[in-house]
C-alpha positions as a Markdown table, in Angstrom:
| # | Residue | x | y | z |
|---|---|---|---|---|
| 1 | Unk | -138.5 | 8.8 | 87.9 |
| 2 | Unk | -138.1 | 10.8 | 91.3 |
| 3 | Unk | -138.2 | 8.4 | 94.2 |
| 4 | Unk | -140.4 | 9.8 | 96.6 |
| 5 | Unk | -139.0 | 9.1 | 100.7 |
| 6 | Unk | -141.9 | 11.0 | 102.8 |
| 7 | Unk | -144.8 | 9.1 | 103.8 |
| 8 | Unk | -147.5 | 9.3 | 106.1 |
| 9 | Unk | -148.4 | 6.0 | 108.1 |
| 10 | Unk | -152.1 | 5.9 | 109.6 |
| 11 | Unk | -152.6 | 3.4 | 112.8 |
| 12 | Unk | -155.3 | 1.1 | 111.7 |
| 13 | Unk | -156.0 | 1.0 | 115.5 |
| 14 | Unk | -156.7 | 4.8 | 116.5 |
| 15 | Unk | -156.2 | 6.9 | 113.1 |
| 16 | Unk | -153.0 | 8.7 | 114.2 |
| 17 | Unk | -151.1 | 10.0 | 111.5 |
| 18 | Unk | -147.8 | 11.0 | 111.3 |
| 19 | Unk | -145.6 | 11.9 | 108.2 |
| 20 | Unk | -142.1 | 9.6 | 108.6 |
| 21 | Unk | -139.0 | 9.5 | 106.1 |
| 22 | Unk | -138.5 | 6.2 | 104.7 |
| 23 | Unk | -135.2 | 4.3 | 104.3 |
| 24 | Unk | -134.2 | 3.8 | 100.7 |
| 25 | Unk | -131.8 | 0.8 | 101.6 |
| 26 | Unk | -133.9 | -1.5 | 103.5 |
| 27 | Unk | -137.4 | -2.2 | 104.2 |
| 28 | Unk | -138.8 | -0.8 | 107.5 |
| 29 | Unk | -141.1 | -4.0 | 109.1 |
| 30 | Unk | -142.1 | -2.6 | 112.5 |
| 31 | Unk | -144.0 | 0.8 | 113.0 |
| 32 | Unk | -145.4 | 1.5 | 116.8 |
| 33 | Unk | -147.7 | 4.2 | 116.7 |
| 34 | Unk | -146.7 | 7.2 | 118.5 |
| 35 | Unk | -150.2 | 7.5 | 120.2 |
| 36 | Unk | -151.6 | 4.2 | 121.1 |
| 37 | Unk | -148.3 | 2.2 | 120.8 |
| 38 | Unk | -149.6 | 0.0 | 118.6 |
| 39 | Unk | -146.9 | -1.9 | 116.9 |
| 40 | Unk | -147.7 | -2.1 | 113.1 |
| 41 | Unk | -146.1 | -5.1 | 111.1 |
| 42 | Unk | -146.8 | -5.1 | 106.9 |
| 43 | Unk | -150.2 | -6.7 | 105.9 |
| 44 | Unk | -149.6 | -10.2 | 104.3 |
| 45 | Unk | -148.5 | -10.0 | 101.2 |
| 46 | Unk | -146.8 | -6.6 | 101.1 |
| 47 | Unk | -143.0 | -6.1 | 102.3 |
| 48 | Unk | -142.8 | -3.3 | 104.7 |
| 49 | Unk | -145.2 | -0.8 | 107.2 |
| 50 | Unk | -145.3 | 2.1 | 104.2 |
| 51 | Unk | -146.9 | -0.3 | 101.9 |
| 52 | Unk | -149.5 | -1.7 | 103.9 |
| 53 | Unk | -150.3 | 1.5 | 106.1 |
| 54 | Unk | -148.4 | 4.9 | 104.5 |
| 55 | Unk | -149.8 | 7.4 | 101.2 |
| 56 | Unk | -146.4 | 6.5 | 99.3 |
| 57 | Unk | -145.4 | 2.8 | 98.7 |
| 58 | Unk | -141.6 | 1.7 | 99.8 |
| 59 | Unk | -138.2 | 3.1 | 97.7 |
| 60 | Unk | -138.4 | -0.5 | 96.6 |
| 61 | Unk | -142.0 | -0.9 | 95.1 |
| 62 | Unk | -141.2 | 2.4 | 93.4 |
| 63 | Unk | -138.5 | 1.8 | 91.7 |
| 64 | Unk | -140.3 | -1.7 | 90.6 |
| 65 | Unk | -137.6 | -3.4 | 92.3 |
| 66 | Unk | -138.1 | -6.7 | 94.2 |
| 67 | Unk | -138.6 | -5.6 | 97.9 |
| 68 | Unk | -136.2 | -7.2 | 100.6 |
């Protein structure tokens, strides 16, 4: 299985989207939103900004690995 590292996180707060590269070693859990500034933290019960707000879940979750 191809892990796929691209994923586009949308701010809850003003819709901005922007296409980021995820880190395949670590779990990324602040986002702050290029537009509004909006600092993003995961939703409760997933481990990282991608999961809760991106197309494409974390390295992690893809590779059904236990995330950080």
């Amino acid at each position: 299985m191809e892990i796929v590292t691209a994923s586009t996180v949308t701010c809850p707060e003003c819709g901005h989207s922007k296409t980021e590269e995820m880190p395949t070693n670590a779990c990324q859990y602040f986002y702050e939103c290029e537009k509004c500034k909006t600092v993003l933290k995961p939703l409760q019960g997933d481990c990282c900004v991608f999961c809760s707000y991106g197309t494409v879940a974390c390295p992690s979750i893809q590779e059904n690995r236990s995330c950080c």
